[in-house]
Every structure is written in structure tokens, then in C-alpha cells.
C-alpha positions, 0 to 999 in steps of 0.5 A, spaced: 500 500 500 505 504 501 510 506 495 517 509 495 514 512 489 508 514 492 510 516 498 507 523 497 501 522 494 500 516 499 501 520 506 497 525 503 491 520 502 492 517 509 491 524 512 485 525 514 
């Protein structure tokens, strides 16, 4: 679910 590559986007989309 978490990607290095993704890193940002991801964190963004597990804040609230």
C-alpha cells in the first residue's frame, strides 16, 4: 500500500 514512489501522494491520502 505504501510506495517509495508514492510516498507523497500516499501520506497525503492517509491524512485525514
Amino acid at each position: 500500500m505504501f510506495s517509495v514512489k508514492a510516498t507523497k501522494p500516499t501520506f497525503r491520502s492517509y491524512l485525514p
